[in-house]
C-alpha positions in Angstrom: 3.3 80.2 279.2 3.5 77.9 275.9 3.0 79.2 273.2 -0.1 77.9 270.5 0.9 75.1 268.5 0.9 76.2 264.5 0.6 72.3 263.5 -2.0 71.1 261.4 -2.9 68.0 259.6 -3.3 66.9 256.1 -6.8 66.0 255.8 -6.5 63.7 252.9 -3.4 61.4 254.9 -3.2 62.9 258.1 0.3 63.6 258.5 1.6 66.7 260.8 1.9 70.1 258.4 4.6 72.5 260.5 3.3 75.4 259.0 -0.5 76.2 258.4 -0.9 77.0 254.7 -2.4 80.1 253.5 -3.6 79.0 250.0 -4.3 76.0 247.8 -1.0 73.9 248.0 0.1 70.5 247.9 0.4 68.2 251.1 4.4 67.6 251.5 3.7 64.1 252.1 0.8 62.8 249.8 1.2 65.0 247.5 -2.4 66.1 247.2 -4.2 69.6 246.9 -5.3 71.4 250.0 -7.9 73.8 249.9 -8.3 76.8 252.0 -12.0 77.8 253.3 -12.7 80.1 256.0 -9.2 79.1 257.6 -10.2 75.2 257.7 -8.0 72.9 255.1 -10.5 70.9 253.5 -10.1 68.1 250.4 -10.7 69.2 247.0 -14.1 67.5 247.6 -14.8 69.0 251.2 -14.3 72.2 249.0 -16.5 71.3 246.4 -14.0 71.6 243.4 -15.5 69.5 240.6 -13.4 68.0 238.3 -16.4 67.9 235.9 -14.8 70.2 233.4 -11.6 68.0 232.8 -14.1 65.4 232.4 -16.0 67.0 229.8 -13.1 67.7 228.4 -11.8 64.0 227.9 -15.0 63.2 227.1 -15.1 65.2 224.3 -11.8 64.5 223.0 -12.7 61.0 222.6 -15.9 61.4 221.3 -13.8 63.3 218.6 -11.8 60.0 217.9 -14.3 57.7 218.1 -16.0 59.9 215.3 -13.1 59.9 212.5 -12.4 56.5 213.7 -16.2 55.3 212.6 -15.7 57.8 209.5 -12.5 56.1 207.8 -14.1 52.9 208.4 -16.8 53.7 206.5 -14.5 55.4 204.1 -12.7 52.7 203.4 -15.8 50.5 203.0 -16.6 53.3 199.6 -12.9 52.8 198.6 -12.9 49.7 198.0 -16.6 49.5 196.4 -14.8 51.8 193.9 -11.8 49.3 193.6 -9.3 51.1 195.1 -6.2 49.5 196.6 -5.9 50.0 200.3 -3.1 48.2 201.1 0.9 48.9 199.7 1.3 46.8 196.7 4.1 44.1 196.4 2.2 42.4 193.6 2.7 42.7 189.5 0.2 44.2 187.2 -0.9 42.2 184.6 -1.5 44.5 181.5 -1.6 41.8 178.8 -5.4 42.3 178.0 -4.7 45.9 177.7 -2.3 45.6 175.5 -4.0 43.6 173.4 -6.7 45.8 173.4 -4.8 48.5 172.3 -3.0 46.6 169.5 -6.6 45.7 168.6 -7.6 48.9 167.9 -5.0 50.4 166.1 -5.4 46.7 163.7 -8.8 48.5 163.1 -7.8 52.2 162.1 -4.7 50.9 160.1 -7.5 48.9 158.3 -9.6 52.2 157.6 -6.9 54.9 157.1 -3.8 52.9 156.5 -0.8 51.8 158.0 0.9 53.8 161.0 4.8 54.1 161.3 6.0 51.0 163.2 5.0 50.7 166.8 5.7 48.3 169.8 2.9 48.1 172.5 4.3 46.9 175.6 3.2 47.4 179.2 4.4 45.3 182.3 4.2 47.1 185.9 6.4 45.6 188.2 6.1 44.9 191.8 8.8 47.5 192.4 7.9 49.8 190.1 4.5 50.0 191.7 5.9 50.2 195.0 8.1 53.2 194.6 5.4 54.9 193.0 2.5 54.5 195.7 4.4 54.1 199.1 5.8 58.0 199.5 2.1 58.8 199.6 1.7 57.2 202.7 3.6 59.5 205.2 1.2 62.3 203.5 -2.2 60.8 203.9 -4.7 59.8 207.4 -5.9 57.2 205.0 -5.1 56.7 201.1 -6.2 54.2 198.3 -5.0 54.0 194.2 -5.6 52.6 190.9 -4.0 51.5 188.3 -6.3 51.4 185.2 -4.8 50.8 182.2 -3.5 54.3 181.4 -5.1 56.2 184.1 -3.4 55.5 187.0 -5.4 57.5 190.4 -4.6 57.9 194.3 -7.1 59.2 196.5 -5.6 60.8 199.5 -7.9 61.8 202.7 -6.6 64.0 204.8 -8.6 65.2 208.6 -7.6 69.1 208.6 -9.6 70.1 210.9 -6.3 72.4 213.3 -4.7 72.5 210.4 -2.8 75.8 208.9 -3.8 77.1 205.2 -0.3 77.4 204.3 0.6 73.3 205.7 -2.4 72.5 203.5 -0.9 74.1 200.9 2.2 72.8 201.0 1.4 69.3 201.5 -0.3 69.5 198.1 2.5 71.0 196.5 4.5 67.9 197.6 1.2 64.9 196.3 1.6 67.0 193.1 5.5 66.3 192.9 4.7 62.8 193.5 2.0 62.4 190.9 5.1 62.2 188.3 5.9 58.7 188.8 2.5 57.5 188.3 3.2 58.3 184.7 5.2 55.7 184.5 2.8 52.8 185.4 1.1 51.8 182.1 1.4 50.9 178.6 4.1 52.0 176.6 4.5 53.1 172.7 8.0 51.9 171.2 9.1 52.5 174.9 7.1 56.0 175.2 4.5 55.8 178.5 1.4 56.6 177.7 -0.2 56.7 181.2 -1.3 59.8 183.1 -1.5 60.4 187.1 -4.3 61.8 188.8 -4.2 63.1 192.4 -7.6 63.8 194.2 -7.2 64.9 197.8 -10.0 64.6 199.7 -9.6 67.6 202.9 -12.0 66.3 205.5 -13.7 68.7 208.0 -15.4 67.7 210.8 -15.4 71.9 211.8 -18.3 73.7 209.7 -16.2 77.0 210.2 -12.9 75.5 209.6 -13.8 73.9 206.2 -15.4 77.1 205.1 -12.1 79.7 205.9 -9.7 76.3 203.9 -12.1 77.2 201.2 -11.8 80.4 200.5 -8.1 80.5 201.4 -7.1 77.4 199.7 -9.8 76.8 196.4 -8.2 78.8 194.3 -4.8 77.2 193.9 -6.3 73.6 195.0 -6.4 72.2 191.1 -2.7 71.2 189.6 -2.0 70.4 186.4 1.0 69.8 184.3 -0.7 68.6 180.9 2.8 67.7 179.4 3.9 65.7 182.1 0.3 63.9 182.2 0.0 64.9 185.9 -3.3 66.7 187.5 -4.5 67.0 191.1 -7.7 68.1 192.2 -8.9 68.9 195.7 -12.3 68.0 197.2 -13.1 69.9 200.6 -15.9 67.3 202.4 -17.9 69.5 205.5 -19.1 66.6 207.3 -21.5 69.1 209.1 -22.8 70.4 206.7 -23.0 67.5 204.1 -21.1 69.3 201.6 -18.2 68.8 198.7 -16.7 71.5 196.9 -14.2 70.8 194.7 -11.5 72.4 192.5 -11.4 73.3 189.3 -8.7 73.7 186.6 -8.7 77.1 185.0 -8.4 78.6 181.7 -9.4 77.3 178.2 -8.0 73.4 178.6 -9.7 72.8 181.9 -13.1 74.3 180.5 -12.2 71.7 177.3 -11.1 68.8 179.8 -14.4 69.5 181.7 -16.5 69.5 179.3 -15.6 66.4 177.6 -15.9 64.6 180.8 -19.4 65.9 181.5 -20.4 64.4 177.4 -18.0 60.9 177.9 -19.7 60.6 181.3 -16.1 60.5 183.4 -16.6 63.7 185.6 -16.4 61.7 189.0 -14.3 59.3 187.6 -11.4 62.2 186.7 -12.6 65.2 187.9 -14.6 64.7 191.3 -14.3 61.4 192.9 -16.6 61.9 195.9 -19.7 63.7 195.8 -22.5 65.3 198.7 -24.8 61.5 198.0 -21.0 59.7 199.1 -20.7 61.6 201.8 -24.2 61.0 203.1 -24.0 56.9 201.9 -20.8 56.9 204.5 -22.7 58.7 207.4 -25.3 56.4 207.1 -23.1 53.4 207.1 -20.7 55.8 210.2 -24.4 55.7 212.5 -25.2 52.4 212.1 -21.8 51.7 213.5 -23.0 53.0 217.4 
């Protein structure tokens, strides 16, 4: 008497299985998932496994992309509306006016007080020099724009942290601070001394209500640099898309109250202090929506 046959079939490609499986597994030859119900292999369909949730999943992840994507092109609409460089510079700076300017207005206060001790005003910014001083900010930034003013030379550095660790965060502005130096560099000079300064303002983007709330309170209190011999400050603006919120950071102790303060009366807050504010941040989801 012969005995039952143990062969099945694959019922995605058919092909002979020798040995009946007992739980989900792949087909030897097609390489699919078979499904076990009531002893009858079925396709993950015939099953009714839904794929739905990898889906979502996807689905989600490029919404996600397609969001920051819309958000640094509207970003970079406000940079440049500010004037801010976008691109890596491989072009002179022409400070002739300034220095003129400058010369200018010593000419007056000689005139009222007297002559100074000799000085030479000078001020050229070379293609190079400008080049080494911007380009290391690139491998730090999402997105990133500068200028050079005269003696106030900024970079504005936007950052998406949303995954991203308190302590990385923290380091990575130790290392814009260090690179603030050179920026001191770029500017007009007094018998060969720079006078320039170098401002750093990170801009920490959240898209993650939650997220941008713990960087604060882990990361606000050490998120404003400043090195007032060197000419070299950093400030650190914390933008909760969400929630349509900026905070930003603030120097402490008696000079930053001073600094502060004479910004508020000159009118130069955003300009030095806080570049981006909660109406910038609602101009550039406004400009974000009308991009669908």
């Amino acid at each position: 008497m012969e005995k039952p046959s143990t062969a099945a079939s694959c019922p995605y490609c058919s092909s002979v299985l020798v040995d009946i499986p007992k739980r989900k597994s792949k087909c030897p030859t097609c390489s699919k998932y078979i499904y076990i119900r009531e002893g009858k292999l079925l396709t993950a369909e015939q099953a009714g496994v839904s794929r739905a949730p990898k889906a979502r999943l996807k689905s989600s992840v490029d919404q996600r992309q397609d969001r920051r994507a819309k958000f640094s092109k509207s970003l970079t609409q406000w940079f440049e509306s500010r004037k801010y460089q976008m691109d890596v510079p491989t072009d002179e700076i022409d400070t002739e006016k300034d220095v003129k300017a400058i010369e200018k207005g010593l000419g007056v206060i000689e005139d009222l007080v007297g002559p100074f001790m000799p000085y030479v005003i000078s001020g050229k910014i070379t293609s190079q020099h400008l080049f080494d001083a911007i380009v290391p900010f690139l491998q730090l930034s999402d997105l990133f724009g500068y200028s050079i003013d005269a003696n106030t030379n900024r970079v504005a550095i936007v950052i998406y942290a949303d995954k991203l660790q308190a302590s990385v965060l923290a380091q990575r502005l130790d290392q814009l601070f260090v690179l603030a130096r050179p920026l001191t560099e770029l500017g007009i000079r007094m018998n060969g001394q720079s006078m320039a300064a170098g401002y750093i303002h990170v801009l920490l983007v959240y898209f993650d209500a939650s997220e941008c709330k713990q960087a604060v309170s882990a990361l606000l209190p050490s998120a404003a640099k400043r090195d007032a011999m060197g000419r070299t400050y950093l400030y650190t603006g914390f933008i909760n898309v969400p929630d349509k919120s900026v905070t930003w950071s603030e120097e402490s102790g008696g000079l930053g109250v001073i600094r502060r303060t004479m910004a508020g009366l000159l009118g130069t807050t955003k300009k030095v202090f806080r570049i981006f504010d909660e109406q910038d941040l609602r101009n550039i989801l406004i400009l974000s929506e009308r991009a669908d």
